[in-house]
Each structure stands twice: as structure tokens, then as C-alpha cells.
C-alpha positions as CSV (number, residue, x, y, z in Angstrom):
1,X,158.3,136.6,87.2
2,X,159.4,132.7,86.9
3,X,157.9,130.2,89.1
4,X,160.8,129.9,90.7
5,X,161.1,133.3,91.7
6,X,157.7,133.3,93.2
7,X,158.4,130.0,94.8
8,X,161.5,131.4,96.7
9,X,159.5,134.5,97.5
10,X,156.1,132.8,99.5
11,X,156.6,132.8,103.0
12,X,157.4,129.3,105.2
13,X,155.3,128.1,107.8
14,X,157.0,128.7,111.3
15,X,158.9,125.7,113.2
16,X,156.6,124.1,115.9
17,X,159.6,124.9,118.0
18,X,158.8,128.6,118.6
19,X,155.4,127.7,120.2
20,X,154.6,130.0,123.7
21,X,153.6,128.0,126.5
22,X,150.5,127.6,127.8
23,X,149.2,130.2,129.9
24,X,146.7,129.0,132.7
25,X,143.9,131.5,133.5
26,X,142.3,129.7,135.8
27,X,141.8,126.5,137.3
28,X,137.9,125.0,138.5
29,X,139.0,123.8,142.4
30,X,135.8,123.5,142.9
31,X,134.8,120.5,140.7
32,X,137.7,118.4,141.6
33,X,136.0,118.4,145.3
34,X,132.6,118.7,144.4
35,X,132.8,115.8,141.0
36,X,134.7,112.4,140.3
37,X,136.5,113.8,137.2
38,X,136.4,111.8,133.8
39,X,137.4,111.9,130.5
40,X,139.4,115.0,129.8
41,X,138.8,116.7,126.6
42,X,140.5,119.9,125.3
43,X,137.9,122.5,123.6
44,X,138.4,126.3,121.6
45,X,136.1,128.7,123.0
46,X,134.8,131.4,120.6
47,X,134.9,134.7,122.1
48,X,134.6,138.3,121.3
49,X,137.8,140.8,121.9
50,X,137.0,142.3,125.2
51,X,136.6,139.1,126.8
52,X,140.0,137.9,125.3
53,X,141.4,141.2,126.8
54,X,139.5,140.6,130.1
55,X,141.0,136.7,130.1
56,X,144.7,138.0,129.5
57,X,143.8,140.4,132.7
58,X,143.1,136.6,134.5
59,X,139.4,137.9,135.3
60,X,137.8,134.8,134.8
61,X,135.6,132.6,137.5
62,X,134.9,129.1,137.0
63,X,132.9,128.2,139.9
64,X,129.8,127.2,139.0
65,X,130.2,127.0,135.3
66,X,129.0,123.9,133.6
67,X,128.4,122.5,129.7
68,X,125.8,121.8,127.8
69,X,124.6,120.4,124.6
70,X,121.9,121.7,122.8
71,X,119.4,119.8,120.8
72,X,121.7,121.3,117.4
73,X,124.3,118.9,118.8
74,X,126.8,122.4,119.9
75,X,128.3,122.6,123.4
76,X,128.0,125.8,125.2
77,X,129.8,126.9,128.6
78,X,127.3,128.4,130.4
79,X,127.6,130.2,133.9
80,X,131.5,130.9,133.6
81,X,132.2,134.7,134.3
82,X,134.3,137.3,132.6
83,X,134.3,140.6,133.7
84,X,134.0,143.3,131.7
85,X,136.9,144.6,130.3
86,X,138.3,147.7,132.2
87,X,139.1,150.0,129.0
88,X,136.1,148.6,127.5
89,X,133.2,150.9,126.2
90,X,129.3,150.6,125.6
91,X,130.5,147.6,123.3
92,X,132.0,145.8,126.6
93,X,130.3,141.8,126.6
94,X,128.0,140.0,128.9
95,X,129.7,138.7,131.9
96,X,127.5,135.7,132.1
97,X,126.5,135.1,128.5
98,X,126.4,131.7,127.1
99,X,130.3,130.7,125.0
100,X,130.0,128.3,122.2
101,X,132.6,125.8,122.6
102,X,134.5,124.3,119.3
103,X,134.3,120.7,119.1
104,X,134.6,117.6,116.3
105,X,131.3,116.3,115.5
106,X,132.6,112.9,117.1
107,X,133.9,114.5,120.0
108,X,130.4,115.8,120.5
109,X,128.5,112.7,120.0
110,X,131.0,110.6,121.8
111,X,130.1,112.9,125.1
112,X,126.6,113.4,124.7
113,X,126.1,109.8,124.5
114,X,127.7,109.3,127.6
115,X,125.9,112.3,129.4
116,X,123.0,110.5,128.5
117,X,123.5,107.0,129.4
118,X,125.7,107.2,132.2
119,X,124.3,110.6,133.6
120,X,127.4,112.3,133.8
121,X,128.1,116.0,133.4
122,X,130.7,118.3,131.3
123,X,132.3,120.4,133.9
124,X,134.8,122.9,132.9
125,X,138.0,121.8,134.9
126,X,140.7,124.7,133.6
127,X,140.8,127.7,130.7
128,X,144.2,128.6,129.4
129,X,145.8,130.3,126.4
130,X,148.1,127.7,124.1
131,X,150.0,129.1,121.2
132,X,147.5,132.4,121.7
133,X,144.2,131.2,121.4
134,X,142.2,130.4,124.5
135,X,141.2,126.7,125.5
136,X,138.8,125.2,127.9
137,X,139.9,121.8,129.3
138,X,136.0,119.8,130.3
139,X,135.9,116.7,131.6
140,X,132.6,114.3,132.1
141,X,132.1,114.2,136.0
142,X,129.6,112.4,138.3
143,X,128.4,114.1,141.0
144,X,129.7,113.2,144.2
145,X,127.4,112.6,147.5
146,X,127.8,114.9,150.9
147,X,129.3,111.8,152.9
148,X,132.0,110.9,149.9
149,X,133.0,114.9,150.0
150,X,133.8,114.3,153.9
151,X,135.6,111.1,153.6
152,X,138.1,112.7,150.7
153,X,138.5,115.3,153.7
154,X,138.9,113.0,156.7
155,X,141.2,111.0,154.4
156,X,143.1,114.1,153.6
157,X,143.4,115.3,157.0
158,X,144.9,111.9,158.1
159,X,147.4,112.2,155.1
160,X,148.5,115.5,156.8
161,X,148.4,114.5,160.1
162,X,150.7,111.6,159.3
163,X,153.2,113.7,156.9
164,X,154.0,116.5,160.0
165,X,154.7,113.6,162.5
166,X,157.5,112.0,160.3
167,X,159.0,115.8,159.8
């Protein structure tokens, strides 16, 4: 065989135009009321298959799910809940086990600085599929206080109030 031939014969790399869309799984509600939302960074998750089978199904709970960086400078999702996959057998995953998040070194140090100085938090704020692989959008939140919560709700309510009188 000449080099041509096998030149002509190794495969292409596919066009970014045929990329799927991004699939949201689910979306954290709950932090943008409970925490001032920061920084947004995108992040792989590493998972095993029946929770990637159990994330296509959309069973996945945010709610109180948080980040964390451990002392070997890897961020974790911790408290975020897949259920066990349906079809799954005695191999079926941990709901509530700890997910190891994929990150650049300088992405990590970049936010565990800041979690430290500042005393902000990662929060996980939506996990979706893009181009097949699942994601994890976190952001670095401060906590808000009780009496900010109720003013984003009084201010809210006036908002509402205000739209339905001119309609």
C-alpha cells in the first residue's frame, strides 16, 4: 500500500456543524433564591453508566448539592442525587455518592482561592448533556441573608402587581 492510499483511506474528523444541542437535565432553582450567583464555570462530571442512563431518564435533584475542593486540589459534587437506574442490577450506583468533577488545574486554583478569601461557595447551578457527554454548570455564590431573600420577593411581587394592572 502507498502512502497515498493509506492517506485517502483514514477517516476525517466530523464538521463542528453536526454537534446535538444541549440537553438540560436539570436546573438548581433553588440557589438562584437561596445565593448571589458568581462566576460561571462549565465542568465534565465523571460518572459510571447507570447514572448516565438514570441522567438521560432526567432523574437527577440538585437541591441541596454543593462543591468542594479537597486538600488534593480536585472538586467533588457532593449531595446531588441520581436515582438508581430502573433496569439496573446489583451493580446499580450510589444515589448520593460523591462525583469527581473535571477541571484545569488553573480553573481549580483560580476558585479555591476565591472560596477562600472571599468565602464564597461553588454551587452547582444546572447539569446538561452537550455533544453527549454530561456537564455541570457551578458558579461561586455568597450566601444570602433571610431579610435579602424577602425583599427579592416583595420586589418581585410589586414587579407582578404592576405588570397585571397595565394588561
Amino acid at each position: 500500500m502507498t502512502k497515498s492510499r493509506a492517506k485517502a483511506s483514514s477517516k476525517a474528523p466530523a464538521p463542528a456543524s453536526t454537534s446535538r444541542p444541549i440537553k438540560v437535565i436539570a436546573i438548581n432553582r433553588r440557589a438562584r433564591f437561596d445565593y448571589e450567583l458568581g462566576d460561571k464555570t462549565e465542568a465534565g462530571i465523571a460518572l459510571v453508566g447507570t447514572e448516565v442512563k438514570s441522567l438521560r431518564d432526567g432523574k437527577l435533584n440538585l437541591g441541596d448539592s454543593y462543591c468542594q475542593i479537597d486538600r488534593h486540589g480536585e472538586v467533588y459534587l457532593r449531595d446531588a442525587h441520581i436515582s438508581p437506574y430502573g433496569q439496573g442490577t446489583h451493580g446499580n450506583h450510589e444515589p448520593l455518592r460523591p462525583r469527581k468533577l473535571l477541571l484545569n488545574r488553573r480553573e481549580i486554583r483560580r476558585m479555591a482561592q476565591r472560596v477562600r478569601e472571599k468565602g464564597l461557595t461553588l454551587i452547582p447551578t444546572r447539569m446538561y448533556f452537550k455533544n453527549g457527554r454530561a456537564k455541570v454548570e457551578i458558579a461561586l455564590a455568597k450566601g444570602k441573608r433571610q431579610h435579602d431573600k424577602r425583599e427579592q420577593i416583595r420586589e418581585r411581587d410589586v414587579l407582578r402587581d404592576s405588570q397585571r394592572q397595565l394588561t
